[in-house]
C-alpha positions in Angstrom: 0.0 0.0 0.0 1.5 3.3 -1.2 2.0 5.9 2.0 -0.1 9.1 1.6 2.0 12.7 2.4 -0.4 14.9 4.4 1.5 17.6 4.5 4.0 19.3 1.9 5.9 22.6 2.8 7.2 24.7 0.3 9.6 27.4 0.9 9.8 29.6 -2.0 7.7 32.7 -0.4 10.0 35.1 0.7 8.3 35.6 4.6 6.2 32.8 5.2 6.6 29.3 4.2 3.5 27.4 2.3 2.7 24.3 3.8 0.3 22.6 1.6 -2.4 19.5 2.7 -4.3 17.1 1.0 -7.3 16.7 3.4 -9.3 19.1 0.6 -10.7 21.7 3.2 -9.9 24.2 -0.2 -9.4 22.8 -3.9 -8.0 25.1 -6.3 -7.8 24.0 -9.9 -4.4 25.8 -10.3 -2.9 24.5 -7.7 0.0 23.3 -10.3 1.5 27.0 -10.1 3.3 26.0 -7.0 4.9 23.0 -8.7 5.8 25.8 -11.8 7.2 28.4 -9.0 9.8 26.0 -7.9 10.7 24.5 -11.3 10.7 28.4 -11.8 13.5 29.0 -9.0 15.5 25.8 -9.9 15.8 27.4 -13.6 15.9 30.7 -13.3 13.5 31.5 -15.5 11.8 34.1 -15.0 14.6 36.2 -12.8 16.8 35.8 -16.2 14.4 37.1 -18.4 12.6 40.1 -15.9 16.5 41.3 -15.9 16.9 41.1 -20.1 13.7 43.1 -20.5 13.7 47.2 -20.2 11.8 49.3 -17.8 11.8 53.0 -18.2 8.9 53.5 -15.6 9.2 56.0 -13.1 10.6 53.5 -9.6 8.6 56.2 -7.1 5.5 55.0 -9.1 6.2 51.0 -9.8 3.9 48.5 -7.6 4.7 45.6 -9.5 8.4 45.0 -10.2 9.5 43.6 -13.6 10.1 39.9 -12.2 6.6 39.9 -10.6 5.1 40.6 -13.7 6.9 38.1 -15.7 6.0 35.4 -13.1 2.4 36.3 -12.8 2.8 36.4 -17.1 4.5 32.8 -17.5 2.6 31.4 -14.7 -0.9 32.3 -16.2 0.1 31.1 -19.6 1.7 28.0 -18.3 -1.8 27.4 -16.4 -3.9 27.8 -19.2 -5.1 31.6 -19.1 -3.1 32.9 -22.6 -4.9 35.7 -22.9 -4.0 39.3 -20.9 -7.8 39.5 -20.0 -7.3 37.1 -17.3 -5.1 39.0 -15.3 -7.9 41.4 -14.0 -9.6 38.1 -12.7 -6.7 36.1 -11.6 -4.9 39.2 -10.0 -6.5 38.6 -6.7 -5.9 34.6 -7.0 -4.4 33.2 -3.5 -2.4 31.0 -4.8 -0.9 33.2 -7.9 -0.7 36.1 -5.3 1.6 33.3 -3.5 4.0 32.1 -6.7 4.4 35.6 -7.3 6.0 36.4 -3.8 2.9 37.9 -2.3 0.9 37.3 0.8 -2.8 36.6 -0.2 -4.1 40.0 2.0 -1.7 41.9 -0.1 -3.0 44.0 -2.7 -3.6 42.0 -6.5 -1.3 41.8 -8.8 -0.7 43.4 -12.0 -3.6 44.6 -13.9 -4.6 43.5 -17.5 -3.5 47.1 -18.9 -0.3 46.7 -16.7 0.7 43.3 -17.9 -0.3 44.7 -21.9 2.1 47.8 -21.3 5.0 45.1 -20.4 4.4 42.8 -23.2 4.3 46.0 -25.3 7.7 47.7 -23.4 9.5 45.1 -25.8 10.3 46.2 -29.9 11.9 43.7 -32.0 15.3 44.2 -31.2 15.0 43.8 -27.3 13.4 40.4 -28.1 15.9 39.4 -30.0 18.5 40.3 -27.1 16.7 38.2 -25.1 16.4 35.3 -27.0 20.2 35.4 -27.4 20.8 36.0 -24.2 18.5 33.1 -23.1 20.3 30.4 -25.8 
């Protein structure tokens, strides 16, 4: 008979670990951006490529740091939700709040326009610096 784990702790989030159980008190159908936040940290991903991109905004008026946009970015692609609408839904998710270094009381995440405005920050040439950077 296989031995069941009741409890998993993850410790990725940067001031309070995630301890996750299996006795379904809360079910969450993305519950697979945990696994993707620490396959994130063992490769790098997304810290690589938030430093490759630009960001000419204004730091006194930035809420949401380039790596915490490319997470929440990857992570809702990766999870299904391709399209930049998604974000103004899935900004106040627990657990994304969570992958992307955030307590789940803290404020959302980045907002659909937000997330657009980075996508857009990028021309031709900068994505091709980061795809050679990245190979």
């Amino acid at each position: 008979m296989a031995e069941c784990i009741a409890q998993l702790a993850l410790n990725f989030h940067p001031s309070a670990p995630i301890t996750l159980t299996f006795d379904a008190p809360q079910i969450s159908s993305d519950g697979g951006a945990l696994l993707l936040r620490q396959v994130d940290d063992r490769l790098g991903l997304s810290e690589r490529l938030a430093a490759l991109l630009p960001d000419a905004r204004d730091p006194r008026k930035v809420r949401h740091d380039r790596r915490e946009q490319v997470r929440q970015r990857l992570y809702q692609i990766a999870l299904g939700y391709p399209d930049c609408n998604d974000a103004d839904r899935l900004r106040h998710d627990p657990i994304l709040k969570n992958v992307c270094a955030r307590s789940p009381q803290a404020h959302g995440l980045s907002s659909q326009p937000t997330l657009s405005r980075l996508e857009n920050a990028v021309d031709i040439r900068g994505l091709r610096a980061v795809v050679c950077e990245i190979e």
